[in-house]
Backbone as a chain_set.jsonl record, in Angstrom:
{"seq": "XXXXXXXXXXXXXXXXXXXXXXXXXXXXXXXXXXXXXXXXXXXXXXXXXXXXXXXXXXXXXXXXXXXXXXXXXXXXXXXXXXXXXXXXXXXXXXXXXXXXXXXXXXXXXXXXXXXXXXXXXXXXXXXXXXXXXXXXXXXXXXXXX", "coords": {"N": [[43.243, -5.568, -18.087], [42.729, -6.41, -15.588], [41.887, -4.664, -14.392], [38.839, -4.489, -15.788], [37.842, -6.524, -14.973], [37.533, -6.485, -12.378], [35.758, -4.417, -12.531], [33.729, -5.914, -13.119], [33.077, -7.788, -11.723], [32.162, -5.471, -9.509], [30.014, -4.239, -10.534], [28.161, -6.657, -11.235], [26.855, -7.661, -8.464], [25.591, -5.018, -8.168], [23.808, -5.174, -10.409], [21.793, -6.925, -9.467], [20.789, -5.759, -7.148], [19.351, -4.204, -8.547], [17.454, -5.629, -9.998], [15.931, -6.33, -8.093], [15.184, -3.77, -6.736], [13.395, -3.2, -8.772], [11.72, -6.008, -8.898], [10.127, -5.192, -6.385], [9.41, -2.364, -7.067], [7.589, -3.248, -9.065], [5.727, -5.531, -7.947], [4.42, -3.495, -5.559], [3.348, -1.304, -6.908], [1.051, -2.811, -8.855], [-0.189, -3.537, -6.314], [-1.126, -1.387, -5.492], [-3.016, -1.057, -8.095], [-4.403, -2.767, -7.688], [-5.725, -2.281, -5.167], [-7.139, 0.241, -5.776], [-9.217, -1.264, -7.843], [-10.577, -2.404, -6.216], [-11.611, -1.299, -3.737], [-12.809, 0.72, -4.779], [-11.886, 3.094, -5.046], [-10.064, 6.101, -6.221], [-7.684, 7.101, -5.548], [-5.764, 5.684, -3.84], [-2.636, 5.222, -2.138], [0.252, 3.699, -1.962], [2.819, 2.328, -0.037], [6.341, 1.131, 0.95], [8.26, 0.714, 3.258], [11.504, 0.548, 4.331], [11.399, -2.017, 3.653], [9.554, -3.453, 5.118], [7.821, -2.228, 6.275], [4.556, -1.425, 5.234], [2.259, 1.029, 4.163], [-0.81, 2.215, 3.108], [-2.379, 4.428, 1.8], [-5.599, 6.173, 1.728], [-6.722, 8.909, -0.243], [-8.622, 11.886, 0.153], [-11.149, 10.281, 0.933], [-14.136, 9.226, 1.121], [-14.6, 7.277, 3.102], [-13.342, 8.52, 4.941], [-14.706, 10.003, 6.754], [-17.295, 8.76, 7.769], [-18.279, 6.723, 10.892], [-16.307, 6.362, 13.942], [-15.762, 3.845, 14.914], [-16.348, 2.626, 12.538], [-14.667, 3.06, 10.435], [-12.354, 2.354, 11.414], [-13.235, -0.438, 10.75], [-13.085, -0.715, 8.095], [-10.533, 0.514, 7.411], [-8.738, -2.208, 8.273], [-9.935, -3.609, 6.811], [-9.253, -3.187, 4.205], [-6.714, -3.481, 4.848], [-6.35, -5.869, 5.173], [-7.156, -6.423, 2.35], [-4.589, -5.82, 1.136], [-2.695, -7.26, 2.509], [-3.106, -9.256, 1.957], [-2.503, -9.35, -1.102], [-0.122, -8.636, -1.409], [2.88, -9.713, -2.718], [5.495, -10.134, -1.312], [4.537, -11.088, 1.348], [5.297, -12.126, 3.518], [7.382, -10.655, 4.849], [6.852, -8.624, 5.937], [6.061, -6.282, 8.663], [4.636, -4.75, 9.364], [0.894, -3.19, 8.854], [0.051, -0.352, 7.685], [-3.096, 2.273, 7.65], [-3.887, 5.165, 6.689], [-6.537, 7.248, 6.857], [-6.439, 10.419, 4.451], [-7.124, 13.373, 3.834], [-5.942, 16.097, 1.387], [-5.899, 18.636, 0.264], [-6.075, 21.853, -2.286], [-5.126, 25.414, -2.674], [-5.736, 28.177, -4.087], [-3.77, 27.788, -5.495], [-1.116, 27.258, -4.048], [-1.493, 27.666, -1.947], [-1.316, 24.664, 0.027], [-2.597, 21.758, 1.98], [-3.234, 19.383, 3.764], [-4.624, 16.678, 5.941], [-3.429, 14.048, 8.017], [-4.824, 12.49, 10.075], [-6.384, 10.368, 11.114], [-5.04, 7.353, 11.614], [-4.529, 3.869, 11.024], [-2.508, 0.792, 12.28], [-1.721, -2.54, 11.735], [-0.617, -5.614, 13.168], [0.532, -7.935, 10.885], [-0.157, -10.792, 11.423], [-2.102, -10.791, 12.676], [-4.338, -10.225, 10.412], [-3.915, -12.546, 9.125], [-6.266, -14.045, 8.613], [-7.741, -12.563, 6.8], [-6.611, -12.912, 4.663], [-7.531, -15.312, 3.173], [-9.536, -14.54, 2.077], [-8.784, -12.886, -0.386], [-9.98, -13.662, -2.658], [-11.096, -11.274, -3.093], [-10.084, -9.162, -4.352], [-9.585, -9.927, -7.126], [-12.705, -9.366, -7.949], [-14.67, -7.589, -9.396], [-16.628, -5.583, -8.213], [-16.575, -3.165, -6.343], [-15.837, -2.662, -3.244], [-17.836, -1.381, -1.316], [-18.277, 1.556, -1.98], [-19.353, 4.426, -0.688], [-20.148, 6.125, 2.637]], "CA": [[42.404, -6.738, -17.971], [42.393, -6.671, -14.289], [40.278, -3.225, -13.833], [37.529, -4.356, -16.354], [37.067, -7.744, -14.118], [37.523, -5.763, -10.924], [34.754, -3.551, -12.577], [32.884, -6.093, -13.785], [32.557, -8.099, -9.911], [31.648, -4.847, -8.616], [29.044, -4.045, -11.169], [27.081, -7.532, -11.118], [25.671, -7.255, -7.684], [24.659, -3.901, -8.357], [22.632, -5.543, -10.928], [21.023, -8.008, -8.868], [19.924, -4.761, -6.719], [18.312, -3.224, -9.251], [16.597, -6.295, -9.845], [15.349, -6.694, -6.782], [14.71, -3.063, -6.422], [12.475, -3.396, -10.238], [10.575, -6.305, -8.86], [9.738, -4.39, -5.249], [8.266, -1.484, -7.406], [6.561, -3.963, -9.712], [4.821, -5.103, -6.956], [3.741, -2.398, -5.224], [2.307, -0.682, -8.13], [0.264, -4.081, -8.979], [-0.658, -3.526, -5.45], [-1.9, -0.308, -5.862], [-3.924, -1.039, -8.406], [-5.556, -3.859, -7.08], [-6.737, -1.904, -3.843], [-7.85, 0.485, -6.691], [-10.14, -1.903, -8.055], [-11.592, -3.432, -4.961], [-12.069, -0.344, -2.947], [-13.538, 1.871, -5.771], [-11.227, 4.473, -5.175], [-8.679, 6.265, -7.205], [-6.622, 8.037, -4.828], [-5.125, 5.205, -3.178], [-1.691, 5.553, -2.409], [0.8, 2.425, -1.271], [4.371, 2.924, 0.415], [6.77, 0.823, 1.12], [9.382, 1.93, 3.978], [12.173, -0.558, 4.751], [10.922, -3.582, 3.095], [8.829, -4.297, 6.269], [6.352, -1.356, 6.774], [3.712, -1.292, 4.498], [1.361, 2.136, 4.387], [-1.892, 2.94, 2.783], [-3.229, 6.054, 1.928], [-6.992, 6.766, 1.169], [-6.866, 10.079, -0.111], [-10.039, 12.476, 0.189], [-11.954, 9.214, 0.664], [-15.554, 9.376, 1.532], [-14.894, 6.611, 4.177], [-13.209, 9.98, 6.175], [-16.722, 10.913, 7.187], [-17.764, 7.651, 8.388], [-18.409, 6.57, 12.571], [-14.947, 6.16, 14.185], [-15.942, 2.391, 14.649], [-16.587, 2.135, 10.587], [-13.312, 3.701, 9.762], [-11.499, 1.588, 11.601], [-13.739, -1.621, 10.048], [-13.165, -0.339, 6.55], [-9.248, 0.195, 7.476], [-8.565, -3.263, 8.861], [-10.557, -4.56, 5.636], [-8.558, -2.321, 3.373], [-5.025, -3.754, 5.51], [-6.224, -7.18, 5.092], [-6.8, -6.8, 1.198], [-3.461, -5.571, 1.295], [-1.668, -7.821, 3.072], [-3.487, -10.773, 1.209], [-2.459, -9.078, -2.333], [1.157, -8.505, -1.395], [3.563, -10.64, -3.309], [6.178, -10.873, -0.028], [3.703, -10.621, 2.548], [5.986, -12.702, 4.952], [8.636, -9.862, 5.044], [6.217, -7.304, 6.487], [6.492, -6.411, 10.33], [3.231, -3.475, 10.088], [0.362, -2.271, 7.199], [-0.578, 1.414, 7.823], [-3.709, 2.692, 7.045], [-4.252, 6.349, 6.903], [-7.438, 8.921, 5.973], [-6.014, 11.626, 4.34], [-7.229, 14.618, 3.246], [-5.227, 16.604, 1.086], [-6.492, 20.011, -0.589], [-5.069, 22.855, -2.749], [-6.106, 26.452, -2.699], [-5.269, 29.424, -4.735], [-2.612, 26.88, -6.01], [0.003, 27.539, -3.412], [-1.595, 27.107, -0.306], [-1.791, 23.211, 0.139], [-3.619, 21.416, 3.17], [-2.649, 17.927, 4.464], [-4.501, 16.157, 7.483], [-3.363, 12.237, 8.009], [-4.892, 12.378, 11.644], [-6.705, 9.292, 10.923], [-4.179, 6.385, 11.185], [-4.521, 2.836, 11.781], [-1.977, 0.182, 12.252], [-2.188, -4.242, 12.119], [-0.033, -6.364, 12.767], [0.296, -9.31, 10.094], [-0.637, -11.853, 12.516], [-3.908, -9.987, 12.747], [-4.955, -10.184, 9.353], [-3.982, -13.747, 8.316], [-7.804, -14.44, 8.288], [-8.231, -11.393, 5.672], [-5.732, -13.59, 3.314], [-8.386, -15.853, 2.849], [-10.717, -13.45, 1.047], [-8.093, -12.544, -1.199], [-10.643, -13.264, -3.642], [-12.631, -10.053, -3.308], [-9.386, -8.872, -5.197], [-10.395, -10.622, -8.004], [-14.41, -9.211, -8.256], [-15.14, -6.231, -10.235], [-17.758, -4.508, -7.692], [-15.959, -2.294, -5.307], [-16.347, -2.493, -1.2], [-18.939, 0.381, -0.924], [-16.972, 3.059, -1.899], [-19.849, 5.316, -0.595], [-20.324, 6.661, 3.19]], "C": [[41.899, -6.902, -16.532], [41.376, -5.794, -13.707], [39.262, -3.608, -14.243], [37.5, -6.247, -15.504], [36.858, -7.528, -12.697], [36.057, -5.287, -11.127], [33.913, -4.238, -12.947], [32.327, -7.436, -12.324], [32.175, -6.952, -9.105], [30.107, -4.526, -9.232], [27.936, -5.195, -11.353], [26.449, -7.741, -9.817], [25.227, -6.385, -7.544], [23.218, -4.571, -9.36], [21.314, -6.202, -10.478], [19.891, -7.224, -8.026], [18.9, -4.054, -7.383], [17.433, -3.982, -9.936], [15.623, -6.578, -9.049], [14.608, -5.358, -6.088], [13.195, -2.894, -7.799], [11.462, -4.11, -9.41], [9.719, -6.098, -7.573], [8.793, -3.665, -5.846], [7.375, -1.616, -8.052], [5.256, -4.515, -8.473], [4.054, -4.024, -6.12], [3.055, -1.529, -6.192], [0.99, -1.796, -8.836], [-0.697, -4.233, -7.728], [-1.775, -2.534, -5.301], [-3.125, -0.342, -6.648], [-4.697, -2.24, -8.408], [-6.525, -3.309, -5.924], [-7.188, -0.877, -4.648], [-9.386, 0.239, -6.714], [-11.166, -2.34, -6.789], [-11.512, -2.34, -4.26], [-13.419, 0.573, -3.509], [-12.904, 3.023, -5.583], [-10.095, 4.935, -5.297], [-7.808, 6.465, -6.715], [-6.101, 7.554, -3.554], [-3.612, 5.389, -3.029], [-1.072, 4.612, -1.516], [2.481, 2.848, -1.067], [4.668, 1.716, 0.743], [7.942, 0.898, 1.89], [9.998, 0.4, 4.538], [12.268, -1.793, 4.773], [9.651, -4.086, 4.237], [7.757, -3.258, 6.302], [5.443, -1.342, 5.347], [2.453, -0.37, 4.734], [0.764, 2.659, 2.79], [-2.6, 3.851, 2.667], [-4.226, 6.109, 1.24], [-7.304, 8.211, 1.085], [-8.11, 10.903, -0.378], [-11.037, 11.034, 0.157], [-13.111, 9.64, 1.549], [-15.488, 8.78, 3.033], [-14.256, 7.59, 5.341], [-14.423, 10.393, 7.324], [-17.378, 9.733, 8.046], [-17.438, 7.621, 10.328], [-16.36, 5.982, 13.139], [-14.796, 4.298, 13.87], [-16.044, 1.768, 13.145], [-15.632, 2.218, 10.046], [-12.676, 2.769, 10.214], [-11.75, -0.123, 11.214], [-12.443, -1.446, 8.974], [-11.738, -0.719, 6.6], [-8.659, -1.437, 7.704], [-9.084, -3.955, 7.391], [-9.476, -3.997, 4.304], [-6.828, -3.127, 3.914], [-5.505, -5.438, 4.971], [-5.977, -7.23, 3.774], [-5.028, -6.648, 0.934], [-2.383, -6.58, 1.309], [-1.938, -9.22, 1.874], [-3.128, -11.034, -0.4], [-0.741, -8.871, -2.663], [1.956, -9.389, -1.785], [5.008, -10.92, -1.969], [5.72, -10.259, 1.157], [4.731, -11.184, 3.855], [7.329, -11.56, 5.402], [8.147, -8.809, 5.752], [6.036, -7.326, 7.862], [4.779, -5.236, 10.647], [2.381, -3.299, 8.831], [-0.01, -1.328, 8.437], [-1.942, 1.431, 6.932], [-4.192, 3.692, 7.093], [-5.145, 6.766, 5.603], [-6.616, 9.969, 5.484], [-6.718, 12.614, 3.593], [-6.43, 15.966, 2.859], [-5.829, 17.907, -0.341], [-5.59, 21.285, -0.874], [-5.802, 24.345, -2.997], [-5.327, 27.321, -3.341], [-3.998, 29.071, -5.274], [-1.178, 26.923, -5.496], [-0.26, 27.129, -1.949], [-2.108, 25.671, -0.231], [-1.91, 22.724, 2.106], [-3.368, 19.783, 3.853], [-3.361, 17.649, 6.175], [-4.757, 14.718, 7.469], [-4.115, 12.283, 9.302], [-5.24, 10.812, 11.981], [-6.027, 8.036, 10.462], [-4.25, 5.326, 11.831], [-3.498, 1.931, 11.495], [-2.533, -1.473, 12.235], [-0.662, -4.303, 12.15], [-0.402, -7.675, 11.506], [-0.431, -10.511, 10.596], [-1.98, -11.614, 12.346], [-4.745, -10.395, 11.564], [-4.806, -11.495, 8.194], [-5.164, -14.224, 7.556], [-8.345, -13.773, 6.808], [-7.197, -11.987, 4.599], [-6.232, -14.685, 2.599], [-8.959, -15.475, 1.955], [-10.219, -12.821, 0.367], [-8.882, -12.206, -2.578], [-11.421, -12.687, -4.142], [-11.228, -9.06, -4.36], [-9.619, -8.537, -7.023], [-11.175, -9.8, -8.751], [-14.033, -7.777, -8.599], [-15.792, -5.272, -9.218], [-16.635, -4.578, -6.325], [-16.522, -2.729, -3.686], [-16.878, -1.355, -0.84], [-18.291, 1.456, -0.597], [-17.834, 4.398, -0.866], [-19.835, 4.879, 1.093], [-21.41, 5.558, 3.758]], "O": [[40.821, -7.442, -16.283], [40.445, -5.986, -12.925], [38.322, -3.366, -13.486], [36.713, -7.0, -16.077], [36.161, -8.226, -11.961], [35.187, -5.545, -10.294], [32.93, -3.581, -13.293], [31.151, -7.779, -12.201], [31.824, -7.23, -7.959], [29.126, -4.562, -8.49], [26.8, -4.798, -11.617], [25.271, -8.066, -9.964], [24.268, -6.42, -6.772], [22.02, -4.468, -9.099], [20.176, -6.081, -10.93], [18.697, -7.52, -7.971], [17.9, -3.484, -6.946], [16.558, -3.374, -10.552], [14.539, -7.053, -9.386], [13.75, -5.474, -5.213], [12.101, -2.445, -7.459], [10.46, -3.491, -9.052], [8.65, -6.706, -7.523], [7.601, -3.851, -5.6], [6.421, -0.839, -8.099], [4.175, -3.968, -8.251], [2.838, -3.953, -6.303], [1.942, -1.125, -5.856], [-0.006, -1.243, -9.303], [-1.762, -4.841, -7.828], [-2.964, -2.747, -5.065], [-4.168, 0.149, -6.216], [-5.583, -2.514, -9.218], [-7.684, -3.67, -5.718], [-8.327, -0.808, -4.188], [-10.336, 0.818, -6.186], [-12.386, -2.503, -6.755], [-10.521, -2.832, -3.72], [-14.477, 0.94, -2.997], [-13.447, 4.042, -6.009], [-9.117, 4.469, -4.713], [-6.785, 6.071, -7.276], [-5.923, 8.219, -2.533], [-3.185, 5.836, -4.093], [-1.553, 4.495, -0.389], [3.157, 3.536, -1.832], [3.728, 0.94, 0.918], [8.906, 1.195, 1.185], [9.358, -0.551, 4.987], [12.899, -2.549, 5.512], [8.951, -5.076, 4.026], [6.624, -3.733, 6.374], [6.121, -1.195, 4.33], [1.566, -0.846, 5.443], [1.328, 3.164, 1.819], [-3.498, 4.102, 3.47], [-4.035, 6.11, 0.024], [-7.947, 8.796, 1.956], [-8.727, 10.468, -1.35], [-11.678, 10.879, -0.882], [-12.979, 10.322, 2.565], [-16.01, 9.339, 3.999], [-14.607, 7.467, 6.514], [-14.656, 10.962, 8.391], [-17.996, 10.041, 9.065], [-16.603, 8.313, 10.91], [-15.539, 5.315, 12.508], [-14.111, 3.679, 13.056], [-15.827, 0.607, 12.799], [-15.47, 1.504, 9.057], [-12.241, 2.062, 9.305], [-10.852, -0.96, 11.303], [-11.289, -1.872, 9.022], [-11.368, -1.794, 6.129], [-7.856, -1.647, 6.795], [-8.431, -4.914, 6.98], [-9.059, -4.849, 3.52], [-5.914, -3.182, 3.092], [-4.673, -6.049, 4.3], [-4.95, -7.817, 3.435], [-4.405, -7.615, 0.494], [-1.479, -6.76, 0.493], [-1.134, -9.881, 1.216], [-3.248, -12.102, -1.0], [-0.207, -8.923, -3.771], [1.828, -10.316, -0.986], [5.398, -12.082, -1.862], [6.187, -9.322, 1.805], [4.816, -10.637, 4.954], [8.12, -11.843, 6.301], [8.959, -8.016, 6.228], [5.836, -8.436, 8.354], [4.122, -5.052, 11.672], [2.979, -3.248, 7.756], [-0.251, -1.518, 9.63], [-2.047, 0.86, 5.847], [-5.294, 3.57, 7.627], [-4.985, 6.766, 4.383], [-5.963, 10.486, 6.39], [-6.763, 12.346, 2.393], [-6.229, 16.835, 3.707], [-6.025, 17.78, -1.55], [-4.705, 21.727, -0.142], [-6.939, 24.401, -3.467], [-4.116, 27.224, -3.144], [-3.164, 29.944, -5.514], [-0.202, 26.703, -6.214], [0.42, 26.533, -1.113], [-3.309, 25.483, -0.424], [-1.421, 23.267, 3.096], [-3.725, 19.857, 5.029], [-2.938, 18.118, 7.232], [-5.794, 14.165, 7.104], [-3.315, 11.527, 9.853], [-4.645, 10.13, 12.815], [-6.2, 7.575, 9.334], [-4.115, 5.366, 13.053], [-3.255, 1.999, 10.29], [-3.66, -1.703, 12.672], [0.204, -3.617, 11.607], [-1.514, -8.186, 11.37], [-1.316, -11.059, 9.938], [-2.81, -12.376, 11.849], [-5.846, -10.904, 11.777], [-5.238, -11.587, 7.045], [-5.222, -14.642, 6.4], [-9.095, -14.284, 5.976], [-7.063, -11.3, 3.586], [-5.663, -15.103, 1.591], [-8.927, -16.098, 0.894], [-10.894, -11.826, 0.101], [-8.759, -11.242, -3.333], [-12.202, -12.931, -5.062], [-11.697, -8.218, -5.126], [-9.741, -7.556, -7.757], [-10.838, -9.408, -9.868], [-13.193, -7.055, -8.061], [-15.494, -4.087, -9.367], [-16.133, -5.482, -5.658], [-17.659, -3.048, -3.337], [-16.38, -0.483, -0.129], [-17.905, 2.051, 0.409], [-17.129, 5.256, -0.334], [-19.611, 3.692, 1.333], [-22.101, 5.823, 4.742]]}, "num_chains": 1, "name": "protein.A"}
């Protein structure tokens, strides 16, 4: 009687973790496909590193190609939806937003360049939590170049 109540106080805050780890990845996948929608582009990709960092990946995105000054618009607009779509935005200490280009050749040789990486602080992008409601809208943030 004493092991299965021993085992059964060690086993209910595990549960609570795996609650808490459930509604982490619920979010972030909700996240995902919200910057999806409002970017116009598929090959977003959202991380989560230590409850506090929050990183963005635009993969093969057109906006690559764009003036250094545009990229780093676009990013900053892309961190704000972000931050403004995040269900515990107050826990976050950084968003990331990296270009990536990632290509596969002769199906073995693969290609990876993040070079293009921008950081905010939260602070920064309070303003961009406002306009949350471009979330919302159907028509993309000029997916094109």
């Amino acid at each position: 009687m004493r092991l299965a109540l021993l085992a059964l106080l060690l086993f209910l805050p595990a549960c609570e973790k795996l609650r808490e780890t459930e509604k982490s990845v619920e979010g972030i996948v909700a996240l995902q496909r919200a910057l999806q929608k409002a970017t116009g582009q598929e090959n977003v990709t959202v991380f989560l590193n230590n409850g506090r960092y929050l990183d963005i990946g635009l993969v093969n995105s057109p906006w690559k190609s764009l003036p250094s000054a545009a990229k780093a618009a676009k990013a900053r607009e892309v961190a704000g939806l972000a931050f403004a779509a995040y269900p515990d935005r107050s826990s976050l200490a950084r968003i990331g937003v990296t270009y990536t280009t990632d290509r596969t050749y002769f199906l073995v040789v693969h290609y990876t360049d993040a070079t293009d990486a921008y950081a905010f602080a939260p602070g920064d992008l309070l303003q961009a939590s406002a306009g949350s409601s471009q979330l919302q809208q159907s028509a993309p943030l000029n997916p094109k170049p």
